[in-house]
TITOR-833396 format. One record per residue: residue in one letter; x, y, z of N, C-alpha, C in turn. Coordinates in Angstrom, 2 decimals, padded with zeros to 5 digits. Example, Ala and Ser with C-alpha at 12.3 -4.5 7.8 and 13.67 -1.06 7.14 Angstrom:
<sites>
["a",[013.19,-005.69,007.80],[012.30,-004.50,007.80],[013.20,-003.30,007.80]]
["s",[012.85,-002.25,007.08],[013.67,-001.06,007.14],[012.90,000.03,007.87]]
</sites>
This chain:
<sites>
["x",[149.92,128.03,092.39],[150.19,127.90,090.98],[149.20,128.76,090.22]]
["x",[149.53,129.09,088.91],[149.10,130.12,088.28],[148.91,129.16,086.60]]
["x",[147.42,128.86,086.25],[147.39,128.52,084.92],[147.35,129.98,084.27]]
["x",[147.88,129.77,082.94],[147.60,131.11,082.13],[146.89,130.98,080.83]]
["x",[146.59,131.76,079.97],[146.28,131.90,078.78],[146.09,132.95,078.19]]
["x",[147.34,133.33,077.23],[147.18,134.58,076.86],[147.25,135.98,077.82]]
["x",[148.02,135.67,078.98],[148.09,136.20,080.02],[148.68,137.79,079.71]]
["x",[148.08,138.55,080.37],[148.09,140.25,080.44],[149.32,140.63,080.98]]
["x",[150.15,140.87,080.86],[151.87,140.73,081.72],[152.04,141.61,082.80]]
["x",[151.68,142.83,082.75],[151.03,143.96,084.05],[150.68,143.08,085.03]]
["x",[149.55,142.58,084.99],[148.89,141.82,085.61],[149.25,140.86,086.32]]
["x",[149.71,139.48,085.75],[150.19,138.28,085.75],[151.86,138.80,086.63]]
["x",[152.78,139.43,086.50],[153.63,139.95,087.25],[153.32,140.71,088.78]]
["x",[152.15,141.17,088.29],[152.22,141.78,090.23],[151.69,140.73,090.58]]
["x",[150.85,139.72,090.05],[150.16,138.41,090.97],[151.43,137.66,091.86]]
["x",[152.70,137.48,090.69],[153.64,136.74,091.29],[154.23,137.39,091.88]]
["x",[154.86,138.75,092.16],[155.29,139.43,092.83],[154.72,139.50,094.67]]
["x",[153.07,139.40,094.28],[152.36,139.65,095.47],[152.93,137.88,096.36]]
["x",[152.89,137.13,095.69],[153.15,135.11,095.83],[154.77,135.32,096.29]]
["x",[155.72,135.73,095.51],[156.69,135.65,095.68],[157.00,136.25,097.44]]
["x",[156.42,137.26,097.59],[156.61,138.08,098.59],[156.60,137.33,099.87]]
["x",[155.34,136.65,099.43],[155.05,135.88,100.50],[155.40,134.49,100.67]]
["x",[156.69,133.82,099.86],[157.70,133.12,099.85],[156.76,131.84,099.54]]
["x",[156.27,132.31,098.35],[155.68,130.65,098.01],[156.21,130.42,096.84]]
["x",[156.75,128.98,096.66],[157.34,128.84,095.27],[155.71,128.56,094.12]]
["x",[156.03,129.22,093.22],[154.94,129.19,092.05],[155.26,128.28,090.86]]
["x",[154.18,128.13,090.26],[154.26,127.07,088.82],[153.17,128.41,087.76]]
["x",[153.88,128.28,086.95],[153.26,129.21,085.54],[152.85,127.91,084.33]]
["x",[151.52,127.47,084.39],[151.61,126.53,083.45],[150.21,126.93,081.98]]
["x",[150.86,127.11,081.04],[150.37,127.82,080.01],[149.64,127.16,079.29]]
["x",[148.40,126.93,078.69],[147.56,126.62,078.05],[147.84,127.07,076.55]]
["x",[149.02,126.33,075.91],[149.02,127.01,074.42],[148.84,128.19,074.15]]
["x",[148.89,129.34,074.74],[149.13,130.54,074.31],[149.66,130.95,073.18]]
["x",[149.06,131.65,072.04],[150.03,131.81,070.77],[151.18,132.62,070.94]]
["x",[152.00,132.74,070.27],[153.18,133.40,070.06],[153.45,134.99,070.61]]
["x",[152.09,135.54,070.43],[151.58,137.15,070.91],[152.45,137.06,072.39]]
["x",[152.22,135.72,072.99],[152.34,135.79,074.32],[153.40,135.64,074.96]]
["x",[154.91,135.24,073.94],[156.06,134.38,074.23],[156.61,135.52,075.09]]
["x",[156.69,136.87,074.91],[157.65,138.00,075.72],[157.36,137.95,077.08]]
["x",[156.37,137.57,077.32],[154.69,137.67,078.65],[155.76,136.46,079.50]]
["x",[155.56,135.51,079.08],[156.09,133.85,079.79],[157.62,134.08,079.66]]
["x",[158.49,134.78,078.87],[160.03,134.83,078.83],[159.86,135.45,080.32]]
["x",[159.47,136.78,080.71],[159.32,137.77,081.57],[159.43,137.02,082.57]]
["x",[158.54,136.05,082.95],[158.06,135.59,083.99],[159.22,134.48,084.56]]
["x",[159.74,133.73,083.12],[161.17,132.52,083.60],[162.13,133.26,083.90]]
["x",[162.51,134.82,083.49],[163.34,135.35,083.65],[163.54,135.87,085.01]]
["x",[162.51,135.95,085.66],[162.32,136.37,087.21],[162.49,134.98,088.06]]
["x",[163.08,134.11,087.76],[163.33,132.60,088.09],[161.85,131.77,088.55]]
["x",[160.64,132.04,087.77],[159.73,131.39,088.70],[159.82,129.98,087.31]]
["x",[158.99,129.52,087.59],[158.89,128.00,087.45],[157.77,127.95,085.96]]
["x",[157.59,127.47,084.56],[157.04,128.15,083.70],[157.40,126.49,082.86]]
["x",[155.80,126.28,082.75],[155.25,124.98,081.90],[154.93,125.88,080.48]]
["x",[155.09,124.85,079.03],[154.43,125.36,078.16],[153.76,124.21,077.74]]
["x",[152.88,124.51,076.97],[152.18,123.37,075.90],[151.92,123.66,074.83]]
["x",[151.93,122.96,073.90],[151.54,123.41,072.23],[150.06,122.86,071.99]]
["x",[149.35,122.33,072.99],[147.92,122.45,072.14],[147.18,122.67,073.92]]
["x",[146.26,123.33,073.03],[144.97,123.97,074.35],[144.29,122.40,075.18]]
["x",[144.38,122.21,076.29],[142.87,121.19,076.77],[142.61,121.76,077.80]]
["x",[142.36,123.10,078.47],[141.79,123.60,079.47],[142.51,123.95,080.72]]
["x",[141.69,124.19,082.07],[142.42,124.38,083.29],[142.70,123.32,084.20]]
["x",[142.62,122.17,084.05],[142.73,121.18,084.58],[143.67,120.47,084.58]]
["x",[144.16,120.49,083.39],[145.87,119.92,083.05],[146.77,120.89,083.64]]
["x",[146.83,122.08,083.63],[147.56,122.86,084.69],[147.16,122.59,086.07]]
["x",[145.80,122.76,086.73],[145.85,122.72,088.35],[146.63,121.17,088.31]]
["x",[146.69,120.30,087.56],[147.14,119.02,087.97],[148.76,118.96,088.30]]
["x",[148.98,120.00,087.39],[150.39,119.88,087.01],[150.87,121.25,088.54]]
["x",[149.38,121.50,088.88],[150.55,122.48,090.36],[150.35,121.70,091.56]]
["x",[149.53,120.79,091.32],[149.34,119.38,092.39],[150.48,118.66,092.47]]
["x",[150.93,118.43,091.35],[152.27,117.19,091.09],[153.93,118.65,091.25]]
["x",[153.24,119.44,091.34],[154.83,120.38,091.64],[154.65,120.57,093.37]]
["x",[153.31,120.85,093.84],[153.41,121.09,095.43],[153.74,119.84,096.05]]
["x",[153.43,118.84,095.70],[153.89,117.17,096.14],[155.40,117.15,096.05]]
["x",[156.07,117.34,094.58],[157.39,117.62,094.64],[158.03,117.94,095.70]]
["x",[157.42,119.74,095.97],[158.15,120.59,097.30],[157.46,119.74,098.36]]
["x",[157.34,119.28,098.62],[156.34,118.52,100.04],[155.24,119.51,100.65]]
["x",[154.76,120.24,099.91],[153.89,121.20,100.47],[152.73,120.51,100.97]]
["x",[152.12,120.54,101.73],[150.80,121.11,102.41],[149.38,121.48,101.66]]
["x",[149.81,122.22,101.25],[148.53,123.04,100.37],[148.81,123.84,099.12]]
["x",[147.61,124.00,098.63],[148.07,124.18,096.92],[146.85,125.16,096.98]]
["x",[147.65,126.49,096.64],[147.21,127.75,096.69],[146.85,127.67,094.89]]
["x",[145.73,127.59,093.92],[145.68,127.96,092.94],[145.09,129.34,092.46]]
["x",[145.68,130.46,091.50],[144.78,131.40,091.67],[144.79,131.73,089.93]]
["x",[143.87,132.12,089.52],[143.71,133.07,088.09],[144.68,133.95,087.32]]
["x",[145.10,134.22,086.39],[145.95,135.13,086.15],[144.74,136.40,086.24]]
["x",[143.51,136.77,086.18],[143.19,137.37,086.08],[142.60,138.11,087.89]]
["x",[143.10,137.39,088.91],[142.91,137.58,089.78],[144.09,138.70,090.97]]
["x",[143.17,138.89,091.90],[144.65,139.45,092.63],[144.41,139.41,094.28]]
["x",[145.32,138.94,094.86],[145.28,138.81,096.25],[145.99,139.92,097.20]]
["x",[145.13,140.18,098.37],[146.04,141.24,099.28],[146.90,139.76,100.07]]
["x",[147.66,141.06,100.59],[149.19,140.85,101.37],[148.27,139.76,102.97]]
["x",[149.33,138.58,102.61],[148.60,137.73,103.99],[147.37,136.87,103.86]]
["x",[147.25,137.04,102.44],[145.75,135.94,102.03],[145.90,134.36,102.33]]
["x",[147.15,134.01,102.41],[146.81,132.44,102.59],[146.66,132.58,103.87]]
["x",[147.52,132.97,104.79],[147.37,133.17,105.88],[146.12,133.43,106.90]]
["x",[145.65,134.29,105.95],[143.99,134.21,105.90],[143.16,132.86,106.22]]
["x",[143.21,132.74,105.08],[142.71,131.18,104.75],[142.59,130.52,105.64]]
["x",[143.90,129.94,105.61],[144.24,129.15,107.30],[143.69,129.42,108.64]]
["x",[143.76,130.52,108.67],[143.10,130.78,110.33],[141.76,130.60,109.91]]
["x",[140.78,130.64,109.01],[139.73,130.56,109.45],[138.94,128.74,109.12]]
["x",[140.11,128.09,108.96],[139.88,126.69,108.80],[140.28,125.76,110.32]]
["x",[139.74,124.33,110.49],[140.25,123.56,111.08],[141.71,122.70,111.00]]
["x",[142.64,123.25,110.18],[143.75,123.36,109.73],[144.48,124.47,110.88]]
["x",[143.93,125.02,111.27],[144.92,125.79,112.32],[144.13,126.26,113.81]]
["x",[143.31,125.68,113.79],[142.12,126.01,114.66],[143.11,125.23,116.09]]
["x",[143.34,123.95,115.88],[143.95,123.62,117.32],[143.21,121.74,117.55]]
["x",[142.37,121.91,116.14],[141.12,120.37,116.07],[141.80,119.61,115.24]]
["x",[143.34,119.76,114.46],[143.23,119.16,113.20],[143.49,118.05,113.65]]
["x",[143.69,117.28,115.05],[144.42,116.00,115.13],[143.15,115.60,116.09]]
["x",[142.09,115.85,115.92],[140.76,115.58,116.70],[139.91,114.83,115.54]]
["x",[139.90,113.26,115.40],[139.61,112.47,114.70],[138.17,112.78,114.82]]
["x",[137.12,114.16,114.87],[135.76,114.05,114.52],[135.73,115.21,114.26]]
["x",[136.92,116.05,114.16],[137.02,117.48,113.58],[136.55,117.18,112.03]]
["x",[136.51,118.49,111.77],[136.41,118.43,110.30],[137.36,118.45,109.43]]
["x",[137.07,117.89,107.88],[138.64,117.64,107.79],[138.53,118.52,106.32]]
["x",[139.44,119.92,106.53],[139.00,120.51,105.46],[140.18,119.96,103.54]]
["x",[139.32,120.22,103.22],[139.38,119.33,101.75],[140.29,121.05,100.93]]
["x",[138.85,121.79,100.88],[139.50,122.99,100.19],[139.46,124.55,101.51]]
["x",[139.63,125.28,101.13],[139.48,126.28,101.77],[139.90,128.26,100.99]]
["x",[138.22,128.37,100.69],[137.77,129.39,099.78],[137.44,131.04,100.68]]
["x",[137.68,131.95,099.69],[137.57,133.18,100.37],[135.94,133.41,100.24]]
["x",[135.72,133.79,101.27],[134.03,134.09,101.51],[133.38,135.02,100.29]]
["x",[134.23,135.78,099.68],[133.49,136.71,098.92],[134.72,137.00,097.48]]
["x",[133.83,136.85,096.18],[134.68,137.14,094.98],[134.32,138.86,095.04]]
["x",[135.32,139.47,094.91],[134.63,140.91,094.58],[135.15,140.87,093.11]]
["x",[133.92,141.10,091.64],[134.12,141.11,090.52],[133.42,142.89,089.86]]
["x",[134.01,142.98,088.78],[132.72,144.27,088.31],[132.05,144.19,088.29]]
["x",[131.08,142.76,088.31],[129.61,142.63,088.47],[128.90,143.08,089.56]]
["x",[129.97,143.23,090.79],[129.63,142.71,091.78],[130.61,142.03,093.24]]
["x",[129.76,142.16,094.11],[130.34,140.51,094.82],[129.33,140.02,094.95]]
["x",[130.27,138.27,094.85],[129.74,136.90,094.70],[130.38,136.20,096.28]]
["x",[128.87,136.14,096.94],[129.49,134.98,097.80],[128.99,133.72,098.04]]
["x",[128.80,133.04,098.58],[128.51,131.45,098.71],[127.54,131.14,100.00]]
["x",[126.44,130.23,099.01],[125.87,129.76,100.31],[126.47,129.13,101.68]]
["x",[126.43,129.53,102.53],[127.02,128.85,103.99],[125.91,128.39,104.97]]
["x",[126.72,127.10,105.92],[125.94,126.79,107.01],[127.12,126.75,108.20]]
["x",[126.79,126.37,109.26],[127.83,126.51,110.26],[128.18,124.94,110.88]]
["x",[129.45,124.30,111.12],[129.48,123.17,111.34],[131.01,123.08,111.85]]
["x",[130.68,122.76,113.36],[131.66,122.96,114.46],[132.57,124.28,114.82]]
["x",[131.86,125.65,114.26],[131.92,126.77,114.54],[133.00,127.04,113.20]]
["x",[132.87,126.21,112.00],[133.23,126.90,111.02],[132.71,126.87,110.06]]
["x",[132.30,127.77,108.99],[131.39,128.16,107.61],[131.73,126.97,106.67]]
["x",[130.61,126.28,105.94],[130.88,125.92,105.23],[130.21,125.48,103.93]]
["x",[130.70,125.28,103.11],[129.56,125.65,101.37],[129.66,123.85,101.29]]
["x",[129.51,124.15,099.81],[129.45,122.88,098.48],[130.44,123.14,098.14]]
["x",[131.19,124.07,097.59],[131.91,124.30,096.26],[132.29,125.32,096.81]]
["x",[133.41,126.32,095.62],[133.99,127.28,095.95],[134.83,127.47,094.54]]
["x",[134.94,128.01,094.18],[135.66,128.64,093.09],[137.71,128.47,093.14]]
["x",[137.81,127.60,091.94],[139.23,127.57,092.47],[140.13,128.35,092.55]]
["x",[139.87,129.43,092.05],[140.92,130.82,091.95],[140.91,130.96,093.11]]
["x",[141.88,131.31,094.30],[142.63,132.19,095.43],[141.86,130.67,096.32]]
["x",[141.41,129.66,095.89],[141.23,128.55,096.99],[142.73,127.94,097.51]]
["x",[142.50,127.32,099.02],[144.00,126.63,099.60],[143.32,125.09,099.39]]
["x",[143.99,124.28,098.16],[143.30,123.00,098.35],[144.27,122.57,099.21]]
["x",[144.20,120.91,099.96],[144.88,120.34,100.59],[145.27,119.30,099.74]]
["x",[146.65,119.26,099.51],[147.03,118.30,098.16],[147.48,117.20,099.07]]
["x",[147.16,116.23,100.09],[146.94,114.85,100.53],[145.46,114.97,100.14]]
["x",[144.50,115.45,100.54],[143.02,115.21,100.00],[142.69,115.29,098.25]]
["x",[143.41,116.08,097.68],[143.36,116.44,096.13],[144.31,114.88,095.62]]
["x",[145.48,114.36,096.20],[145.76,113.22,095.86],[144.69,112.17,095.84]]
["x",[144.19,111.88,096.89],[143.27,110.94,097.04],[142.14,110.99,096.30]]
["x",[141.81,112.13,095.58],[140.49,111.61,095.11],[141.14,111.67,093.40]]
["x",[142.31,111.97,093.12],[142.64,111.77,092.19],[142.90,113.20,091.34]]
["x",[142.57,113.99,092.00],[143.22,115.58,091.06],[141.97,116.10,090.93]]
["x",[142.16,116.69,089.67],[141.06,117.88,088.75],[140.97,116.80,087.91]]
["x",[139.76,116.76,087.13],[138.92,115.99,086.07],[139.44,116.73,084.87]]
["x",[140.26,115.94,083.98],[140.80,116.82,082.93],[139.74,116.57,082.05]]
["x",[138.95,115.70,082.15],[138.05,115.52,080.76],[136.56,116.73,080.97]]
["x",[136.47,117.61,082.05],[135.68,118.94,082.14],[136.12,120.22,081.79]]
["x",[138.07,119.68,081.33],[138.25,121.19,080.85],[138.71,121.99,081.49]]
["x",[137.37,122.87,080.80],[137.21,124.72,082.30],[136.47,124.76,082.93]]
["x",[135.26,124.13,082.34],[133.55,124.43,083.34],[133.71,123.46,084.03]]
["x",[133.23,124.09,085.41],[132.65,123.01,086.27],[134.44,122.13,087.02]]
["x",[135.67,122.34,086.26],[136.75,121.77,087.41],[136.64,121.76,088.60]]
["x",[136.50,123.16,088.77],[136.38,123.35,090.54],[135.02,122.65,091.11]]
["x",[134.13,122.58,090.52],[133.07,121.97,091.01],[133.15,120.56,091.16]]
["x",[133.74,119.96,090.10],[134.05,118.76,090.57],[134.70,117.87,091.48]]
["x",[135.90,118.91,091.15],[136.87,118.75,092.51],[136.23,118.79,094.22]]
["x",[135.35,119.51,093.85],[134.58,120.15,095.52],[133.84,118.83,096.13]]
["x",[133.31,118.28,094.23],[132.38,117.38,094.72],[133.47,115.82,094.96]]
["x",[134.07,115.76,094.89],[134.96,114.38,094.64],[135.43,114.65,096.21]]
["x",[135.83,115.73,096.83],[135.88,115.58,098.30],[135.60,116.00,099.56]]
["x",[134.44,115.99,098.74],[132.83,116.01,099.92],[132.54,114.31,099.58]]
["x",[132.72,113.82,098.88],[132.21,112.13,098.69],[133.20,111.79,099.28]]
["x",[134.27,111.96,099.74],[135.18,111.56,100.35],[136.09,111.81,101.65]]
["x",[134.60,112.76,102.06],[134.72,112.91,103.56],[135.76,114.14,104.23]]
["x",[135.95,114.79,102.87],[136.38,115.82,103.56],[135.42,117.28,103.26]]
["x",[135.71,118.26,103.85],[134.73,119.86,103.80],[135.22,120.99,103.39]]
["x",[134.21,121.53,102.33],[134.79,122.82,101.71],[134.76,123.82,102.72]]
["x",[135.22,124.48,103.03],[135.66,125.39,104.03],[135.23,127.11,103.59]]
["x",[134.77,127.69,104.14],[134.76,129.49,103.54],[135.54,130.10,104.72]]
["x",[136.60,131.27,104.17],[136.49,131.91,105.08],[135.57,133.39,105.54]]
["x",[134.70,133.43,105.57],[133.98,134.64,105.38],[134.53,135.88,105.29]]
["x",[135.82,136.29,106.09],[135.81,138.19,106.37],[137.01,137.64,105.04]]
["x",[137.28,137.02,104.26],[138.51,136.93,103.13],[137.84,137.68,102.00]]
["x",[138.01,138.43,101.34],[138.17,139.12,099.69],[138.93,139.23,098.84]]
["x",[138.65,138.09,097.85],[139.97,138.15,096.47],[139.38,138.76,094.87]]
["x",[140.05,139.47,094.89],[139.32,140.49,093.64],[139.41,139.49,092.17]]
["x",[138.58,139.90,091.41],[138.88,138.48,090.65],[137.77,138.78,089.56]]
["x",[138.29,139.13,087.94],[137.39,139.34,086.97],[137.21,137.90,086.37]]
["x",[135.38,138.01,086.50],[134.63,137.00,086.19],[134.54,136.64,084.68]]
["x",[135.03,136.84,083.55],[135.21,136.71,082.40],[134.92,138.51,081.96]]
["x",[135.16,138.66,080.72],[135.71,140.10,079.97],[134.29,141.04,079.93]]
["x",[133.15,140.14,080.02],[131.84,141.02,079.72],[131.18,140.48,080.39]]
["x",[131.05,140.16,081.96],[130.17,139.77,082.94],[130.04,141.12,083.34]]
["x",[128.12,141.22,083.71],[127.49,142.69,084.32],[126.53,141.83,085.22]]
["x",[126.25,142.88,085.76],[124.82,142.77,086.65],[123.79,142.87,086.06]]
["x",[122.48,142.57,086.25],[121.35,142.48,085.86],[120.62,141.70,086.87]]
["x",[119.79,143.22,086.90],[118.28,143.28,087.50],[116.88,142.17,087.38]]
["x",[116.69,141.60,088.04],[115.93,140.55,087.14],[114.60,139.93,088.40]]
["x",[113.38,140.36,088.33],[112.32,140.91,089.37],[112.96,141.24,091.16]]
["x",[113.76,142.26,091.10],[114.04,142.79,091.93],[115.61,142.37,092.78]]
["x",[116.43,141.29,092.27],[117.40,140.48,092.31],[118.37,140.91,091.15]]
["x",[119.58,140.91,091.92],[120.65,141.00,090.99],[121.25,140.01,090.78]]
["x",[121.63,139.57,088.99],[121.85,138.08,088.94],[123.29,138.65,087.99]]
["x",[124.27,138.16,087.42],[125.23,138.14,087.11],[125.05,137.29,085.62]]
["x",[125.07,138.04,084.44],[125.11,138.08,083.04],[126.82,137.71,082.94]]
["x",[127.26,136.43,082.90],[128.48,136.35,082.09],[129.50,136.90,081.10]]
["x",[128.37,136.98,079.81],[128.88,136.92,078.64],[129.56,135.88,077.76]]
["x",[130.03,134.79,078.46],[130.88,133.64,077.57],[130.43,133.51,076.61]]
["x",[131.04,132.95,075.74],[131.09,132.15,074.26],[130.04,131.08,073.97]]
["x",[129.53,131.14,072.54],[128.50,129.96,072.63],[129.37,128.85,072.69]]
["x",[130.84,128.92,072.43],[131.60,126.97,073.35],[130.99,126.96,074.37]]
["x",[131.57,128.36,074.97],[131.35,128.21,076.62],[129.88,128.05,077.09]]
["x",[129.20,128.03,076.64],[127.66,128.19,077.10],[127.39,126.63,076.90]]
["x",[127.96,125.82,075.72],[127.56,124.59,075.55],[129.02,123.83,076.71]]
["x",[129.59,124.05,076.99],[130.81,122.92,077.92],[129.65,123.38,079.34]]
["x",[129.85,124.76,079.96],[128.91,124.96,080.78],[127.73,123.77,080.72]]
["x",[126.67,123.68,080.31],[125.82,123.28,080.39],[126.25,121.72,080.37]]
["x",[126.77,121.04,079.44],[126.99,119.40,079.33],[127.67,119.54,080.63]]
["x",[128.88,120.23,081.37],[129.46,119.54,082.34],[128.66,119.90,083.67]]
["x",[127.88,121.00,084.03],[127.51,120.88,084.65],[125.90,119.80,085.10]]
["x",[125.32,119.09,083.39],[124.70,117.73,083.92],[125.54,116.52,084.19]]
["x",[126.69,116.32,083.54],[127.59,115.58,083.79],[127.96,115.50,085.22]]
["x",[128.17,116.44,086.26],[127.92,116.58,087.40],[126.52,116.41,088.45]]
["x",[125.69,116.54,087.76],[124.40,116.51,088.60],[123.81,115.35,089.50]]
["x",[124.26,114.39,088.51],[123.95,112.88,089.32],[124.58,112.94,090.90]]
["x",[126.10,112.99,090.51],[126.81,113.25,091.76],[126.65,114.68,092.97]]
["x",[126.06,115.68,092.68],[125.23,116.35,093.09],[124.02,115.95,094.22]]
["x",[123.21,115.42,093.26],[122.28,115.01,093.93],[122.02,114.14,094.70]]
["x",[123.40,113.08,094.67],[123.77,112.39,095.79],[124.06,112.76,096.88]]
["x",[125.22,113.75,096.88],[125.43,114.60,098.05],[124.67,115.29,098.65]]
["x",[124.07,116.21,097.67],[122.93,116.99,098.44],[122.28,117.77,097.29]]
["x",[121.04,117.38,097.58],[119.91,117.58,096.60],[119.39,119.40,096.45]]
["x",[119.48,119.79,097.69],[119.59,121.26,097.54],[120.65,121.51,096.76]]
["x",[121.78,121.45,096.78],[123.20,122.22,096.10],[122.25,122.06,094.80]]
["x",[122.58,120.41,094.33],[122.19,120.50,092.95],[121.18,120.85,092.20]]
["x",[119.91,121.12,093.03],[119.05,121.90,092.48],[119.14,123.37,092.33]]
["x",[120.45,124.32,093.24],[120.37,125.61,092.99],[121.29,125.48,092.16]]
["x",[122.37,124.53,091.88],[123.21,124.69,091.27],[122.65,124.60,089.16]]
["x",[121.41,123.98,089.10],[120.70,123.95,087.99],[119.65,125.27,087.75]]
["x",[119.55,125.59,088.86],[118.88,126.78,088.95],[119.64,128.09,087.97]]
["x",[120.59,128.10,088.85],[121.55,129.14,088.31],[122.07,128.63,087.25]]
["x",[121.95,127.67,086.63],[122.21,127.63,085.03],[121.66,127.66,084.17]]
["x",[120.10,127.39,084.75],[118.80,127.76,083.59],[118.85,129.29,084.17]]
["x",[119.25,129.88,084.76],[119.03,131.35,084.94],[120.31,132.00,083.71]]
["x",[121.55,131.65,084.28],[122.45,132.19,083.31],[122.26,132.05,081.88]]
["x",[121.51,130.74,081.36],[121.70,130.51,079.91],[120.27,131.53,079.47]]
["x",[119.19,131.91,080.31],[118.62,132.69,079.95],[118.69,133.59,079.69]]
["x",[119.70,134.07,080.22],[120.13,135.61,080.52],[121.22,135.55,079.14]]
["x",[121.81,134.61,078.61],[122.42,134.36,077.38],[121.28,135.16,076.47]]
["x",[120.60,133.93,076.29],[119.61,133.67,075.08],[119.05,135.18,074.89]]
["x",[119.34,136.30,075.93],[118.16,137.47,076.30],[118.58,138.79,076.07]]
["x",[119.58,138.39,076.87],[119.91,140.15,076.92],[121.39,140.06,076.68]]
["x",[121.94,139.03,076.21],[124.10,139.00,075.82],[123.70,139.43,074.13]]
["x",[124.76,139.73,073.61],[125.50,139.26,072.00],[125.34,138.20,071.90]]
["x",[125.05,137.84,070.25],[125.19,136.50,069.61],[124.48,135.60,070.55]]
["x",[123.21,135.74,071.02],[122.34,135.18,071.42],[121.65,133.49,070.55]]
["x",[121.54,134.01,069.37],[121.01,133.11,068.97],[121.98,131.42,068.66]]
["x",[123.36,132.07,068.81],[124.67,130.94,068.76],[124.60,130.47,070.43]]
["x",[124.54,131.47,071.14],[124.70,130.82,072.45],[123.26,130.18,072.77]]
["x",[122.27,130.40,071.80],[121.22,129.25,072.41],[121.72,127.91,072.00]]
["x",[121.92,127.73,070.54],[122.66,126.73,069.67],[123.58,125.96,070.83]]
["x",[124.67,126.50,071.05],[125.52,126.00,072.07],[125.23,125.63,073.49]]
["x",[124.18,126.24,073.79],[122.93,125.93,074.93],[122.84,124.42,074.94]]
["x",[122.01,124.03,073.94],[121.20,123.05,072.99],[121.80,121.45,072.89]]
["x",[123.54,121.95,072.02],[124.55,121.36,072.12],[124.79,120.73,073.13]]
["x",[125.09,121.48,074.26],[125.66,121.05,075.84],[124.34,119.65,076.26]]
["x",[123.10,120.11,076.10],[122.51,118.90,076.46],[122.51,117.39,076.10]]
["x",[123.84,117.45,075.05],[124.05,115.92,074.70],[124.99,115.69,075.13]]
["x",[125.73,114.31,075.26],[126.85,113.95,075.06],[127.91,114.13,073.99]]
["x",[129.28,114.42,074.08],[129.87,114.65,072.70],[130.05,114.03,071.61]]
["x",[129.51,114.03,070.65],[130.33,112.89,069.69],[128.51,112.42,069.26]]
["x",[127.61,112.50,070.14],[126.11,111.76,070.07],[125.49,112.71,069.11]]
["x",[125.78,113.70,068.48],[124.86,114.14,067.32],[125.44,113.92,065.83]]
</sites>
């Protein structure tokens, strides 16, 4: 499934083209998009794929939910979610799969691992590539988390812990999700040799920073304040699981919001919105 917003039609068409090819039925579910966008989403129903609208914005979460409750429909297996701003080569789920305990030959070996999600080892973005801490466990890679764009969740495990957290929005969904089933006994999965190309928001760069290259965003001072509240909103549960994750995972957010406050635009709003995020909503 494919959430959109304001979706690029070039773009958003070869994604489904590349999906279609590979005979997966898709869900197009739109985040209030204004009107600019109606020719974009006609395009797309007109090619018979499957196309949600909504008239008011609440994030990416009400869509991944809504491609959870369409892959359950088809009786699927797994729930391929990816970005409109993303793009996959030919054979990527396929990918996926082989390098999980899902096709390994263990899945009916009650001490196998039981994979929950299953993420491509490496984002290649303009910044950069981004890949994920790994350890090794029963001869397959495996993180905290994983980014939900081009991930294969397993929608019996995504049932059970209850979906995507609509009340996080955008920031931090996938993280939550990761974390809701790792508490529940199942494992995020990497596949390492996988690459899904995938722009990290419109003005994410690299930057140098004592000899380390760290990844400058750019988001919005919203985004800098949802960032920050949801990812403490998460931390407790973090640190339950595992106290390393959640300490790099705070790491890299006092790093990014620095890199806000420093060297982005409109610095002094994204400290504001910084600031913001450290309360609860509604508490100032």
């Amino acid at each position: 499934m494919i959430p959109v917003f304001r979706p690029d039609e070039s773009a958003l068409l070869a994604l489904l083209d590349t999906l279609s090819t590979a005979g997966i039925p898709v869900l197009v579910t739109d985040d209030a998009s204004p009107c600019t966008s109606d020719h974009v989403l006609r395009a797309v129903a007109d090619r018979g794929f499957s196309v949600v609208r909504h008239p008011r914005n609440a994030g990416i979460a009400r869509g991944l939910n809504e491609g959870l409750a369409f892959a359950r429909e088809h009786g699927a297996t797994w729930l391929l979610t990816v970005d409109q701003d993303s793009s996959l080569p030919a054979g990527y789920g396929e990918s996926l799969l082989a390098a999980s305990p899902a096709e390994s030959g263990l899945w009916s070996d009650p001490s196998a691992l039981r994979p929950g999600v299953i993420g491509a080892g490496v984002i290649g973005d303009a910044s950069g590539d981004i890949g994920y801490p790994t350890h090794s466990e029963q001869g397959f890679s495996v993180t905290e988390e994983v980014f939900q764009t081009g991930s294969l969740w397993s929608v019996a495990a995504l049932a059970e812990v209850g979906g995507f957290d609509e009340r996080l929005g955008i920031d931090g969904v996938d993280s939550g999700a990761c974390l809701a089933l790792r508490k529940a006994g199942y494992s995020v999965i990497v596949a390492p040799d996988v690459r899904l190309a995938h722009t990290l928001g419109t003005q994410a760069r690299s930057v140098r920073i004592l000899g380390r290259e760290v990844v400058s965003t750019g988001h919005s001072p919203e985004r800098r304040e949802s960032m920050v509240r949801n990812r403490l909103r998460l931390a407790p549960g973090e640190f339950a699981e595992s106290p390393t994750h959640a300490f790099r995972t705070l790491r890299r957010l006092a790093m990014n919001t620095a890199l806000a406050v420093t060297v982005e635009e409109d610095r002094w709003a994204k400290a504001k919105g910084s600031v913001r995020g450290l309360f609860p909503r509604g508490s100032r």
